[in-house]
MARBA-3410 file (N, C-alpha, C, O; in Angstrom, 1 decimal):
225
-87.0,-33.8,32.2,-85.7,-33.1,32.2,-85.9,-31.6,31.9,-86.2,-31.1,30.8 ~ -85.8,-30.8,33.2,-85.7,-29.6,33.1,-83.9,-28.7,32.3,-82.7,-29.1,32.5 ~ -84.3,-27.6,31.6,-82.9,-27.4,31.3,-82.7,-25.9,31.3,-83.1,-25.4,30.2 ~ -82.2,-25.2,32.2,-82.2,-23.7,32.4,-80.4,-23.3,31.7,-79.3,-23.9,31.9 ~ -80.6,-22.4,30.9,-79.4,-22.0,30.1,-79.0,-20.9,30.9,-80.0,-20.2,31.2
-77.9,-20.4,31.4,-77.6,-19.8,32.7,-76.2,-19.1,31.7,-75.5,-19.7,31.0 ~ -76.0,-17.5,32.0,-74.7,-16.9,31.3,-74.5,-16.6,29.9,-73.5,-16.2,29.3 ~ -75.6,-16.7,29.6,-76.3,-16.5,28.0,-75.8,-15.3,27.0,-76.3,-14.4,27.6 ~ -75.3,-14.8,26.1,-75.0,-16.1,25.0,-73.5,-16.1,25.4,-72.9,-17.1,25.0 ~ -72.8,-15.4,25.9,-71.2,-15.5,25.4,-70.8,-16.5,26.1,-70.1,-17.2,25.4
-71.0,-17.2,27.8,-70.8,-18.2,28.1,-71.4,-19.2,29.0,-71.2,-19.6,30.1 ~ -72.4,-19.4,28.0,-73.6,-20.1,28.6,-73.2,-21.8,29.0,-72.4,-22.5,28.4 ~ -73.9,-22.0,30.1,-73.9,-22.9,31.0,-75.4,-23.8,30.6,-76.3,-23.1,29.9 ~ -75.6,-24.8,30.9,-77.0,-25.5,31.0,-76.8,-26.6,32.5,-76.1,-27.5,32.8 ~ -77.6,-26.0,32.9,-78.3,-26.0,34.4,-79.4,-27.4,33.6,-80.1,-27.2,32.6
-79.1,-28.7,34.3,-79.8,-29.9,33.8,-80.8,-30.4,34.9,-80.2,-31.1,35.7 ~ -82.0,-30.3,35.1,-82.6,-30.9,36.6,-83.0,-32.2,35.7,-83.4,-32.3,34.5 ~ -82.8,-33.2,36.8,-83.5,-34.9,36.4,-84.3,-34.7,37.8,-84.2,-33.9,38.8 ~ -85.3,-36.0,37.4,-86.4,-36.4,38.2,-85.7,-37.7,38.8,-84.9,-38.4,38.2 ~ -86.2,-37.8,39.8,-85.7,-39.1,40.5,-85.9,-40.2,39.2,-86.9,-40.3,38.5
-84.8,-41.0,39.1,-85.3,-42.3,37.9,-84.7,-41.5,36.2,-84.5,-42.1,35.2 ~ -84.5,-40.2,36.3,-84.9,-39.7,35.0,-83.5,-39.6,34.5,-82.5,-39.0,35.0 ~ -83.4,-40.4,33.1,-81.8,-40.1,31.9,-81.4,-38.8,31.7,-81.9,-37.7,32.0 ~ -80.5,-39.1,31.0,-79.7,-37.9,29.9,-78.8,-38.7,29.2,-78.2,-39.6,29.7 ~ -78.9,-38.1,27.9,-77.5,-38.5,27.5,-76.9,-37.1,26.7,-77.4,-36.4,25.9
-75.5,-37.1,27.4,-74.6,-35.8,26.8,-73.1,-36.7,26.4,-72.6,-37.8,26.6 ~ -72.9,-35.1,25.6,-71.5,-35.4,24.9,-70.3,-36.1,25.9,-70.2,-36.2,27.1 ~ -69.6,-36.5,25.1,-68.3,-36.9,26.0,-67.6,-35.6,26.5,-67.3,-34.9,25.6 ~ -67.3,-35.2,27.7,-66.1,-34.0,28.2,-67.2,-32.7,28.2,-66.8,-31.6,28.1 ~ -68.0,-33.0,28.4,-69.3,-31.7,28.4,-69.8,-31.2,30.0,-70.3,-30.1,30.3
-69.6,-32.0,30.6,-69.7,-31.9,32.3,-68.7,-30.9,33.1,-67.6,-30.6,32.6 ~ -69.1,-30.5,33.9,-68.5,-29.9,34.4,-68.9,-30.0,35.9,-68.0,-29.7,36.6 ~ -70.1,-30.3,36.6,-70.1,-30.6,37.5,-71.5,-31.4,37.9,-72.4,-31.3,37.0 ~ -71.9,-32.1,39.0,-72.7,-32.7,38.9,-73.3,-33.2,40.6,-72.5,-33.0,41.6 ~ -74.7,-33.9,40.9,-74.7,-34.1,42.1,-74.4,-35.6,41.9,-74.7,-36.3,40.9
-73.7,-35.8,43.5,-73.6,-36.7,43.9,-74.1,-38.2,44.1,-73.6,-39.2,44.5 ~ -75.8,-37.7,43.5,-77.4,-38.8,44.0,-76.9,-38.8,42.1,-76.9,-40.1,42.1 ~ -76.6,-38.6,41.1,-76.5,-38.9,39.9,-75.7,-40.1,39.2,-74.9,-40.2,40.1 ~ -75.3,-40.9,38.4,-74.7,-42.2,37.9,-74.2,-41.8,36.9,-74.9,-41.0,36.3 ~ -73.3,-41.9,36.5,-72.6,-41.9,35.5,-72.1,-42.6,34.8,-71.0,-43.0,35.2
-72.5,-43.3,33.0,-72.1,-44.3,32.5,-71.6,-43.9,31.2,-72.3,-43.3,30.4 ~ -70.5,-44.2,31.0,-69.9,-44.1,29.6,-70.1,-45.2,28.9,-70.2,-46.4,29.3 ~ -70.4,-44.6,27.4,-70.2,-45.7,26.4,-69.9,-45.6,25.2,-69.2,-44.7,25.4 ~ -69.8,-45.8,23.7,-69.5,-45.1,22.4,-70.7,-45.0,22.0,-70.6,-44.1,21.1 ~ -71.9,-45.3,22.0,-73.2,-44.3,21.3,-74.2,-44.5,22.8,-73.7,-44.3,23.9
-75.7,-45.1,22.4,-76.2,-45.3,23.3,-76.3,-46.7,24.4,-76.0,-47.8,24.2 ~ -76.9,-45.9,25.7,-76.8,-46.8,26.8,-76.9,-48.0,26.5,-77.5,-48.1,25.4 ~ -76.7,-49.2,27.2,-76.3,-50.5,27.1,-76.6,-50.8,25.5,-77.1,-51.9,25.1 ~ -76.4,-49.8,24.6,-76.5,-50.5,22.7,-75.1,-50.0,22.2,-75.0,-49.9,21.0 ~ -74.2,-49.8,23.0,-72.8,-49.2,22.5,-72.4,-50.3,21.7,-72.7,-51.5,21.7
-71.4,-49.0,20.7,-70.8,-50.1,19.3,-69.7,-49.2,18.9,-70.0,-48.0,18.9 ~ -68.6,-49.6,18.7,-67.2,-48.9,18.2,-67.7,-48.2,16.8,-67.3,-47.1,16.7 ~ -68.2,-48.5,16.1,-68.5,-48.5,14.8,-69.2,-46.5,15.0,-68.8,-45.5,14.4 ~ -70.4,-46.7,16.2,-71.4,-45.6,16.4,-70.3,-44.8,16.9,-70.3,-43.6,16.6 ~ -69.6,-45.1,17.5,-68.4,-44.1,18.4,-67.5,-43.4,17.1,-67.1,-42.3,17.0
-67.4,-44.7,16.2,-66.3,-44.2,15.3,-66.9,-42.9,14.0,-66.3,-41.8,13.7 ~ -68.2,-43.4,13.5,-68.8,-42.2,12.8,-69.7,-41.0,13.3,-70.6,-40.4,12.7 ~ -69.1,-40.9,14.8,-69.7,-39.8,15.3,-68.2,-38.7,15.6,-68.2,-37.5,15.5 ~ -67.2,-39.5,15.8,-65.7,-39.1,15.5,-65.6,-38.4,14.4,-64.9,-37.4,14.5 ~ -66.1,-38.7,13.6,-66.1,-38.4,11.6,-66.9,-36.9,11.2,-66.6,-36.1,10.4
-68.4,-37.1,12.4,-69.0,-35.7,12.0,-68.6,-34.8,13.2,-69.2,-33.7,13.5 ~ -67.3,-35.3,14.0,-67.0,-33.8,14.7,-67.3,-34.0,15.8,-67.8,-33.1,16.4 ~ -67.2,-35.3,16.4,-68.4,-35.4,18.0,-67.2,-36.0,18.5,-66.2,-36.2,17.8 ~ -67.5,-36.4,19.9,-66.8,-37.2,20.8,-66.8,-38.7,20.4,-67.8,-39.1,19.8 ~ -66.0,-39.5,20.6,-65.7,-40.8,21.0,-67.1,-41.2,21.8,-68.1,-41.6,21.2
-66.9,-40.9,23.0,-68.0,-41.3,23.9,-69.2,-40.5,24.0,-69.1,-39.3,23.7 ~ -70.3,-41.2,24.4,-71.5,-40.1,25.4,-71.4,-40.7,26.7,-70.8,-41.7,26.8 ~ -71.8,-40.3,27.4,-72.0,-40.2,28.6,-73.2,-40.0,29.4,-73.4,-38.8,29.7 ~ -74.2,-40.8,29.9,-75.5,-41.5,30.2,-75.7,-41.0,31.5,-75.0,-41.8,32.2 ~ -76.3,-40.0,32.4,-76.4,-39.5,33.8,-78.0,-40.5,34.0,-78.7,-40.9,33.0
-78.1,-40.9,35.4,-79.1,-41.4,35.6,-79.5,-40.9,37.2,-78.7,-41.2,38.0 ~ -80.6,-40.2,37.5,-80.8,-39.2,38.8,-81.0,-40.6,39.6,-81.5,-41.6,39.2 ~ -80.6,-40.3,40.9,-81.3,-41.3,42.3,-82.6,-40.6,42.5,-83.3,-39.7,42.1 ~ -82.6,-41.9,43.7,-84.2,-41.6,44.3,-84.5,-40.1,44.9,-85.7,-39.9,45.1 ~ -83.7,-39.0,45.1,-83.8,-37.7,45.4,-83.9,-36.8,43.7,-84.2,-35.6,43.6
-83.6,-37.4,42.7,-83.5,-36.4,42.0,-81.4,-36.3,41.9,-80.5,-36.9,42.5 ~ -81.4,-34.9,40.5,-80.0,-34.8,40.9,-79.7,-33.2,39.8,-80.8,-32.8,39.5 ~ -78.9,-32.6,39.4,-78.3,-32.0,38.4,-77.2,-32.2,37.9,-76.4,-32.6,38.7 ~ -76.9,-31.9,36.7,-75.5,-31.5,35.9,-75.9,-30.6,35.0,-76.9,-30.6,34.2 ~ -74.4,-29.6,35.2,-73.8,-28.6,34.8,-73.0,-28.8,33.4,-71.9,-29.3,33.4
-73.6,-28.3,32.4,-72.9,-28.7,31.1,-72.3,-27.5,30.3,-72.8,-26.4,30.7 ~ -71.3,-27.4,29.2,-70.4,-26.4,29.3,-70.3,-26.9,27.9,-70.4,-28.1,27.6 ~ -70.0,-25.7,26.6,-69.6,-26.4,25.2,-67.9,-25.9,25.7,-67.5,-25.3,26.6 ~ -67.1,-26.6,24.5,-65.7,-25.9,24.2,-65.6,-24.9,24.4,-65.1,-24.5,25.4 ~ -66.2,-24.1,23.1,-65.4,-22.8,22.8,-67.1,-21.9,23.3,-68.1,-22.5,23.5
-67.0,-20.6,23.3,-67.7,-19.8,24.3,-68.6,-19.4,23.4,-68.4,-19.0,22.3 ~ -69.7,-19.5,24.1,-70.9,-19.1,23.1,-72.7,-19.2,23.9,-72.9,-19.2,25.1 ~ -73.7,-19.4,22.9,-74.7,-20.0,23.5,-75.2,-21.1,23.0,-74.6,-21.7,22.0 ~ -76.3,-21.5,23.5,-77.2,-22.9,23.2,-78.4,-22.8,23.4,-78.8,-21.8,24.0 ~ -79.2,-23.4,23.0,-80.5,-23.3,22.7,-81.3,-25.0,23.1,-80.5,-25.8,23.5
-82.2,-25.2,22.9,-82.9,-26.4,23.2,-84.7,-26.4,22.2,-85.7,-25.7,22.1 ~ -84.2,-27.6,21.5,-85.3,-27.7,20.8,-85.7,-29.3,20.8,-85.1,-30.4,20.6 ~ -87.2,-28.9,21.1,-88.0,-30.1,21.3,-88.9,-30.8,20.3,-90.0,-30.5,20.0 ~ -88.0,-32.2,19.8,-88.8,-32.9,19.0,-89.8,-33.7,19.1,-89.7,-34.5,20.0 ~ -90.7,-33.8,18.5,-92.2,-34.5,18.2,-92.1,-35.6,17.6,-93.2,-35.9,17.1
-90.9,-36.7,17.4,-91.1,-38.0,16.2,-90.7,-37.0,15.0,-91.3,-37.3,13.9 ~ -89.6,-35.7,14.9,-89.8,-35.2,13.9,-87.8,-35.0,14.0,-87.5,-34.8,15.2 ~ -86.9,-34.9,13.3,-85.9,-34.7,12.5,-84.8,-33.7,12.7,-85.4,-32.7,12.3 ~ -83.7,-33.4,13.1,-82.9,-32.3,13.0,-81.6,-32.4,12.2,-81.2,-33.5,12.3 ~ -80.8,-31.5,11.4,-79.6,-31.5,10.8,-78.7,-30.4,11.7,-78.8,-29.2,11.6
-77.8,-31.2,12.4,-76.8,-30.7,12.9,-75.7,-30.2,13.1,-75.3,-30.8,14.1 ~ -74.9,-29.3,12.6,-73.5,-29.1,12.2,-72.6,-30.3,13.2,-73.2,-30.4,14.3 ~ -72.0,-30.7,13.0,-70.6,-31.7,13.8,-70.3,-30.5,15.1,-70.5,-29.3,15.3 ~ -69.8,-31.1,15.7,-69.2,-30.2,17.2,-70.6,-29.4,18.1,-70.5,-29.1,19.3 ~ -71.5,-29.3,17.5,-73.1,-28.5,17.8,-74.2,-29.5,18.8,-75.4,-29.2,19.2
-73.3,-31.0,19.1,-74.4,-31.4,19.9,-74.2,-31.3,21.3,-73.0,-31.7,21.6 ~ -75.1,-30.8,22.5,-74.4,-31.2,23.8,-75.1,-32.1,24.5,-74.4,-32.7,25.4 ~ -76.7,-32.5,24.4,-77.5,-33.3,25.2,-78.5,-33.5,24.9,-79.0,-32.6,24.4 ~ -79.4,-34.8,25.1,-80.6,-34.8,24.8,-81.2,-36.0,26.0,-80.6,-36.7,26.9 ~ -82.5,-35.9,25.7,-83.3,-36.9,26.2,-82.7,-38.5,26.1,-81.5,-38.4,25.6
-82.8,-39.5,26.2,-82.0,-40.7,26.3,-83.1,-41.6,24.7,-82.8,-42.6,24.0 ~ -84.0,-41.0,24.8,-84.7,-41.7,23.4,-84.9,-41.0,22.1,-85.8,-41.1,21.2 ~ -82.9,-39.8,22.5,-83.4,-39.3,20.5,-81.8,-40.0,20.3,-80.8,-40.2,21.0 ~ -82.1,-40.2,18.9,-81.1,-41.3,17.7,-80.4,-40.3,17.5,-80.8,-39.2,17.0 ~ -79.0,-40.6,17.9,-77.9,-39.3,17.1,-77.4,-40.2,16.4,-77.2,-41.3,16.9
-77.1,-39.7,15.1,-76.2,-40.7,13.9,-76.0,-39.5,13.1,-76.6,-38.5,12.9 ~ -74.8,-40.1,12.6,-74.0,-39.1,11.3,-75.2,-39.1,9.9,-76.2,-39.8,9.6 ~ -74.7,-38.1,9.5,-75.4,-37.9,8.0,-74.3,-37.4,7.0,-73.2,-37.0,7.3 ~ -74.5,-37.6,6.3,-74.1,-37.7,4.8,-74.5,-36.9,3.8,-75.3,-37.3,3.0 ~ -73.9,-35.4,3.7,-75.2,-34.9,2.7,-74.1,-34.5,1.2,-74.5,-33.5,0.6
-73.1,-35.1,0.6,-73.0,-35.3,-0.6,-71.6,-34.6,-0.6,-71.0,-34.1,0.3 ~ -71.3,-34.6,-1.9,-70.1,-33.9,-2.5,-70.3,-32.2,-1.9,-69.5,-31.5,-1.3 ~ -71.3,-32.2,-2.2,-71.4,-30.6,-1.9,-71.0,-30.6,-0.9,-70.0,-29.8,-1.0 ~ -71.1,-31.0,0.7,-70.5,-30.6,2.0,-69.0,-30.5,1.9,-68.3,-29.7,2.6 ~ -68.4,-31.4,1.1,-67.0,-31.7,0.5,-66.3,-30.2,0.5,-65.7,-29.6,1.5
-66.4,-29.7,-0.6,-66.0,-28.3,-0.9,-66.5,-27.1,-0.5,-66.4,-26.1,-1.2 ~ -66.9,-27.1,0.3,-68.0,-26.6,1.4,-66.8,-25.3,2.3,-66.9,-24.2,2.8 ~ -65.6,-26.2,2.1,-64.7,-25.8,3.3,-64.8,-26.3,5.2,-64.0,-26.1,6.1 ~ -66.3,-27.0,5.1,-66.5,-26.9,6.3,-66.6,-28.6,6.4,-66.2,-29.3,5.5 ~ -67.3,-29.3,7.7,-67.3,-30.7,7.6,-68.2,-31.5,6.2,-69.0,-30.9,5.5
-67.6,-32.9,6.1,-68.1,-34.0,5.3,-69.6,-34.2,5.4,-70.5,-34.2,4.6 ~ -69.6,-34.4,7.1,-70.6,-35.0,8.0,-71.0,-33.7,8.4,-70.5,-32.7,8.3 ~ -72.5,-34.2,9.1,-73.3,-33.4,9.8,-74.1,-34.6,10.5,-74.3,-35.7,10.0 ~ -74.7,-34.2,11.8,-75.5,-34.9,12.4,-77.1,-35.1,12.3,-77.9,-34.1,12.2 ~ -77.5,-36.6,12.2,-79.1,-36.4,11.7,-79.3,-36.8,12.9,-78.8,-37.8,13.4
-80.5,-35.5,13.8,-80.9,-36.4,15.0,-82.3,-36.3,14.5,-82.8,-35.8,13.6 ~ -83.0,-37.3,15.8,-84.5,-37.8,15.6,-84.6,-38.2,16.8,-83.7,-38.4,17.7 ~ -86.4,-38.4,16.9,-87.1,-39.3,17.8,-87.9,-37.8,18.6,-88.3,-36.7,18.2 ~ -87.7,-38.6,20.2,-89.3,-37.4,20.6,-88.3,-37.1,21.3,-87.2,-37.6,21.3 ~ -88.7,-35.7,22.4,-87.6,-35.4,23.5,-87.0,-34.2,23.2,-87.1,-33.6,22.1
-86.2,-33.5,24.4,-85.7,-32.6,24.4,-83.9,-32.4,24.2,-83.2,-32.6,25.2 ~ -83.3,-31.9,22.5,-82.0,-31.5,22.6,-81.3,-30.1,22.5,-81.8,-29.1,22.1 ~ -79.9,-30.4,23.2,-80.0,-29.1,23.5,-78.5,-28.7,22.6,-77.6,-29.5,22.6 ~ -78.5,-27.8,22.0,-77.4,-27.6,21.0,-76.7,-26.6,20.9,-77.5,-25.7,20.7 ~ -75.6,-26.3,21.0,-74.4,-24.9,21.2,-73.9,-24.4,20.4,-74.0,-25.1,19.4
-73.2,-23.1,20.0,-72.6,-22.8,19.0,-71.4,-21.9,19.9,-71.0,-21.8,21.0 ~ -71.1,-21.4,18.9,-69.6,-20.3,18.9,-69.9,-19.2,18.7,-70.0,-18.9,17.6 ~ -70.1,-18.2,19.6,-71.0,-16.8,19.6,-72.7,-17.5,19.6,-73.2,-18.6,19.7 ~ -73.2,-16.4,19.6,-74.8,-16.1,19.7,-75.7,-16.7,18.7,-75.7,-16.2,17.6 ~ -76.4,-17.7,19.2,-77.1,-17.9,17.8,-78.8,-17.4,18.0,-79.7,-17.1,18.9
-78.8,-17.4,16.2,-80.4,-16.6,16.6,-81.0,-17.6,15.1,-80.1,-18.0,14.4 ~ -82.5,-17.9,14.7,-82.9,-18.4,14.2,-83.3,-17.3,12.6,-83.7,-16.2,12.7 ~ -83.2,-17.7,12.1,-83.8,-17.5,10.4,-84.6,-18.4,9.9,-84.4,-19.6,9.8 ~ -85.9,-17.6,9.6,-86.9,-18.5,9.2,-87.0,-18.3,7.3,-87.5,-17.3,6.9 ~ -86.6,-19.3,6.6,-86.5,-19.3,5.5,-88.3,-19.5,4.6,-88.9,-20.4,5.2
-88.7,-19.2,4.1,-89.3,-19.4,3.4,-89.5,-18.6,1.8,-90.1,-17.6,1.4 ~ -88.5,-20.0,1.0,-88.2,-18.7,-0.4,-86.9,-19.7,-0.6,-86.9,-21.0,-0.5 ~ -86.0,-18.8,-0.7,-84.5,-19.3,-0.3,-83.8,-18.3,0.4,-84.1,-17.1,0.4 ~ -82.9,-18.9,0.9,-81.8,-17.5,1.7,-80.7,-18.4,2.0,-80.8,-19.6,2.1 ~ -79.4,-17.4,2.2,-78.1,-17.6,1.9,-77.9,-17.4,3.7,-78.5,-16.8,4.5
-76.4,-18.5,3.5,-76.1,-18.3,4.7,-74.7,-19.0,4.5,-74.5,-20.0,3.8 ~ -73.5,-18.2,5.3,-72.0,-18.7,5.3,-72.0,-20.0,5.6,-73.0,-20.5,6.2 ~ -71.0,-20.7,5.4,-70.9,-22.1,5.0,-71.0,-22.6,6.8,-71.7,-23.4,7.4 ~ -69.7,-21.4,7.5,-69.1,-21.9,8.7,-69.9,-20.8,9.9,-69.2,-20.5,10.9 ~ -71.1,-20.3,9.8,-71.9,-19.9,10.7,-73.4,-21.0,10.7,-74.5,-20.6,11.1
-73.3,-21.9,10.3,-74.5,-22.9,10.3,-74.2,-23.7,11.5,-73.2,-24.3,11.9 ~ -75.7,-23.4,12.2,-75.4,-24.6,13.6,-76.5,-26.1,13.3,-76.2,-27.2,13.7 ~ -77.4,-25.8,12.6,-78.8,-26.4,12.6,-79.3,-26.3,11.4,-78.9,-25.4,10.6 ~ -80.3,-27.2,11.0,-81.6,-26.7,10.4,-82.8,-27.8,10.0,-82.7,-29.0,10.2 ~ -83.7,-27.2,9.5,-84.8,-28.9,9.5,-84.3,-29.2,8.3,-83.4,-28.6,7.7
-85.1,-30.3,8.1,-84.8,-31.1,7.0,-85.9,-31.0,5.6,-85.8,-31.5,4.5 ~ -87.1,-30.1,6.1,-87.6,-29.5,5.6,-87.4,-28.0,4.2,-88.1,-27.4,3.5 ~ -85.9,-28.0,4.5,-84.9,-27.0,3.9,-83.8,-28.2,2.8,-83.0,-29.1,3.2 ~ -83.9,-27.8,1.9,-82.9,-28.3,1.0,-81.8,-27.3,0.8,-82.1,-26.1,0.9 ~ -80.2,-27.9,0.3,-79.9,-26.6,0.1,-78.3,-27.1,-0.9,-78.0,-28.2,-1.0
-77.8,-26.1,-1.5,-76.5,-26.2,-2.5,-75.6,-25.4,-2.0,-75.8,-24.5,-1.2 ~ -74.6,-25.6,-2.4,-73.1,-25.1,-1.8,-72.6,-24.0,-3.3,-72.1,-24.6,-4.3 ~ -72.7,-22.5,-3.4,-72.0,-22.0,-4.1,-71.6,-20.5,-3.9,-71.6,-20.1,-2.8 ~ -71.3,-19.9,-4.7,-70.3,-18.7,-4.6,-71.2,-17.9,-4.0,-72.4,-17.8,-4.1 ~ -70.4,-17.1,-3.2,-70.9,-15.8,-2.4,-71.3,-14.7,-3.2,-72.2,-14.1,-2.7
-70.8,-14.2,-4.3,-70.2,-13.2,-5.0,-71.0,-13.7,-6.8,-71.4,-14.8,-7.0 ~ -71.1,-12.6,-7.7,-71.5,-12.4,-8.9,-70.4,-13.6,-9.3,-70.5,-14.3,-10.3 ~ -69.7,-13.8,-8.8,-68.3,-14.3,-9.7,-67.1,-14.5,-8.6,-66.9,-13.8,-7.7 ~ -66.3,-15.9,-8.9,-65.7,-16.8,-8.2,-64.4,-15.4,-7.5,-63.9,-15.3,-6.4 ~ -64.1,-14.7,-8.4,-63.3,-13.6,-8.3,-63.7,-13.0,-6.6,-63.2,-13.2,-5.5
-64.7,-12.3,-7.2,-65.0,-11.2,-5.8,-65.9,-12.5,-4.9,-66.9,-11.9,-4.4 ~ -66.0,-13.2,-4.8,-66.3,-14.4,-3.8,-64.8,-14.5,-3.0,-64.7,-14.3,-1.8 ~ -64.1,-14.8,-3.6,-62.6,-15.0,-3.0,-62.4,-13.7,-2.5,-62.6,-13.7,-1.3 ~ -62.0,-12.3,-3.1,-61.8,-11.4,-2.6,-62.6,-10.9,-1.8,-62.1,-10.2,-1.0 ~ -63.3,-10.9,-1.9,-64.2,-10.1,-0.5,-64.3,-11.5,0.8,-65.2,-11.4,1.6
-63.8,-12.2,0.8,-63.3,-13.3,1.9,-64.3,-13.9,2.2,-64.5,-14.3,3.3 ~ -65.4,-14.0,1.1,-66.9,-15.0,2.0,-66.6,-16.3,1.4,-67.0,-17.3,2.0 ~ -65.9,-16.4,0.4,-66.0,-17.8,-0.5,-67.3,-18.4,-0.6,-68.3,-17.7,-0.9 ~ -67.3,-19.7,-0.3,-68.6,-20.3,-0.5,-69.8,-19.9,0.5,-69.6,-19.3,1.5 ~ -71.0,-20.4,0.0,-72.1,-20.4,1.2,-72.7,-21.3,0.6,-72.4,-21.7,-0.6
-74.4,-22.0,1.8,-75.6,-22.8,1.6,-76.6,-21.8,1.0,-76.9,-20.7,1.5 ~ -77.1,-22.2,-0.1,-78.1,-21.3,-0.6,-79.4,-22.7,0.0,-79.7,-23.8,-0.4 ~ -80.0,-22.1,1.0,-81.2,-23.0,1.4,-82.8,-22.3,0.4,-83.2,-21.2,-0.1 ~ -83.1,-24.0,0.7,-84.3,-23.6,-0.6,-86.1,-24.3,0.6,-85.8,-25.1,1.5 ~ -87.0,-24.0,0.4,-87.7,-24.4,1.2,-88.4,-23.7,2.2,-88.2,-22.5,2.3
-89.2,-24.3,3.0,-89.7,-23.2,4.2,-89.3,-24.4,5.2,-89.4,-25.6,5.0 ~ -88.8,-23.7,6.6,-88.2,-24.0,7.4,-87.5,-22.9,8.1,-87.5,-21.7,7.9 ~ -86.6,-23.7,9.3,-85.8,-22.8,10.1,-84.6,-23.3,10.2,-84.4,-24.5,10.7 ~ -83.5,-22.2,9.7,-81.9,-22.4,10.0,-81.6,-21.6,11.2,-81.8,-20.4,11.3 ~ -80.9,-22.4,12.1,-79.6,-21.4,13.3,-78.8,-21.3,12.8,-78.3,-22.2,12.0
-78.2,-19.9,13.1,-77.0,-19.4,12.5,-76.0,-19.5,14.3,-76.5,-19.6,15.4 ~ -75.0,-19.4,13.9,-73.7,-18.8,15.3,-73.1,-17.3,14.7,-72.7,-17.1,13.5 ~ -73.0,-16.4,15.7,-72.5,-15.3,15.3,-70.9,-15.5,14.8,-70.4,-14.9,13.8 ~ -70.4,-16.1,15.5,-68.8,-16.4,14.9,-68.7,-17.7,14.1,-69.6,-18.5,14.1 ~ -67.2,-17.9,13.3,-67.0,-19.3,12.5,-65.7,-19.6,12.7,-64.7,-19.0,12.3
-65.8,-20.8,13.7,-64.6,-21.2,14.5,-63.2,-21.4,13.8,-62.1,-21.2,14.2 ~ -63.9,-22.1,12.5,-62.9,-22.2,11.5,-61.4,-21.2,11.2,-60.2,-21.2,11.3 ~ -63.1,-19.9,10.9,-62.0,-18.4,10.8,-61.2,-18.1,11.8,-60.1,-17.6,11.8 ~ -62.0,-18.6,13.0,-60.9,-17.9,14.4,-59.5,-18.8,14.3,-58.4,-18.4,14.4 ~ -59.8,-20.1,14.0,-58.4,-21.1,14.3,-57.4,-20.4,13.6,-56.3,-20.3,14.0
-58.0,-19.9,12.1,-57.4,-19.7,10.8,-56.1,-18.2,10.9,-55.0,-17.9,10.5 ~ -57.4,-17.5,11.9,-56.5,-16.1,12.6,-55.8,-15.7,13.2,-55.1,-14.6,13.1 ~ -55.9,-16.9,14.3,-55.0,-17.3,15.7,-53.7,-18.2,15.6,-52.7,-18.0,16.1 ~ -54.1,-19.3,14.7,-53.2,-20.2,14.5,-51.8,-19.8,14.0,-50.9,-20.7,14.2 ~ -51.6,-18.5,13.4,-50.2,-18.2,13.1,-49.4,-17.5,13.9,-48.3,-17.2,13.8
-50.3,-17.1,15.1,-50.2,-16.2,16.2,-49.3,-17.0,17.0,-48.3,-16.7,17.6 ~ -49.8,-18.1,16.8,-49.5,-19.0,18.5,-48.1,-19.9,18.1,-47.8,-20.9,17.4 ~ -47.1,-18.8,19.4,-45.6,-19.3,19.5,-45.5,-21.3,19.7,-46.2,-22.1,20.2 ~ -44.2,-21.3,18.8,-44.0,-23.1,18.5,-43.2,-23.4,19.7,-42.1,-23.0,20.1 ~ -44.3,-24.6,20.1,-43.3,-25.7,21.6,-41.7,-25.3,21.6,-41.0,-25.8,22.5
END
């Protein structure tokens, strides 16, 4: 699976080549176009192992209902994949080794990595931001989006990062949920509220924007039915 990111970062495209015979599996509603020599199989998690249950707690960390399983013909085939909201994406390739994924941040992977929700505690709770996050795994190539530009932070020490600019990070990073500010006061007032104080060596993706804030900016804007 070749994957060329095309329109980079503000509205980046992924350009998908398969090999004759060769999977994918992408988000549900992520397509935008595709060749004709390609198959197309919906299901709620993975190919012929679908379960309402995997559909339902991928619902929970912010994902689609379905994935959607491409399978190239005997020529080979492409699809054209697209996130929501406008931004870029990146691709990172696992070894049998681990990723933590913000909810809404997945768009495709190889057909033999494990997407399942994760769980990481009270602290995601008051976070402001999702419950859930995504644990992926296995070997293979995924490819992951955000909302603006993202660029990588390599932690080793600790370092701070806004709750709702987090796209990624290893699992090699531990991390706590608290005040931006000397004091809960100028946390609130100066509008950062909370952040992840990550602890460890590792690497976090950031997104230049936090969709949250934009809904939060826009949403009073937008005239009622």
């Amino acid at each position: 699976m070749q994957i060329d990111i095309q329109m980079r970062p503000g509205s980046s495209v992924a350009k998908v080549t398969l090999a004759a015979g060769e999977q994918m599996t992408a988000e549900g509603g992520a397509m935008i176009a595709m060749s004709t020599d390609v198959d197309m199989q919906t299901t709620t998690y993975k190919k012929n192992s679908g379960g309402i249950m995997k559909g339902l707690k991928r619902m929970i960390s912010g994902e689609s209902f379905f994935m959607n399983h491409y399978t190239a013909g005997e020529s080979g085939g492409e699809v054209f994949l697209a996130p929501t909201l406008h931004g870029d994406m990146f691709v990172k390739e696992l070894n049998a080794e681990k990723l933590i994924v913000q909810g809404g941040s997945y768009m495709a992977s190889d057909p033999d990595i494990e997407v399942d929700f994760s769980w990481q505690g009270m602290k995601s709770m008051f976070s402001g931001e999702g419950m859930f996050w995504l644990n992926i795994n296995g070997t293979g190539k995924v490819l992951i989006n955000a909302y603006g530009m993202i660029y990588p932070v390599e932690v080793d020490g600790e370092y701070i990062v806004d709750t709702g600019h987090i796209v990624a990070f290893e699992p090699s990073l531990s991390f706590k949920i608290s005040k931006a500010g000397a004091s809960w006061l100028s946390s609130i007032l100066g509008g950062e509220g909370l952040v992840c104080r990550f602890k460890g060596k590792g690497t976090v993706w950031c997104q230049s924007h936090n969709p949250n804030s934009f809904g939060s900016n826009l949403g009073p804007n937008l005239k009622p039915l």
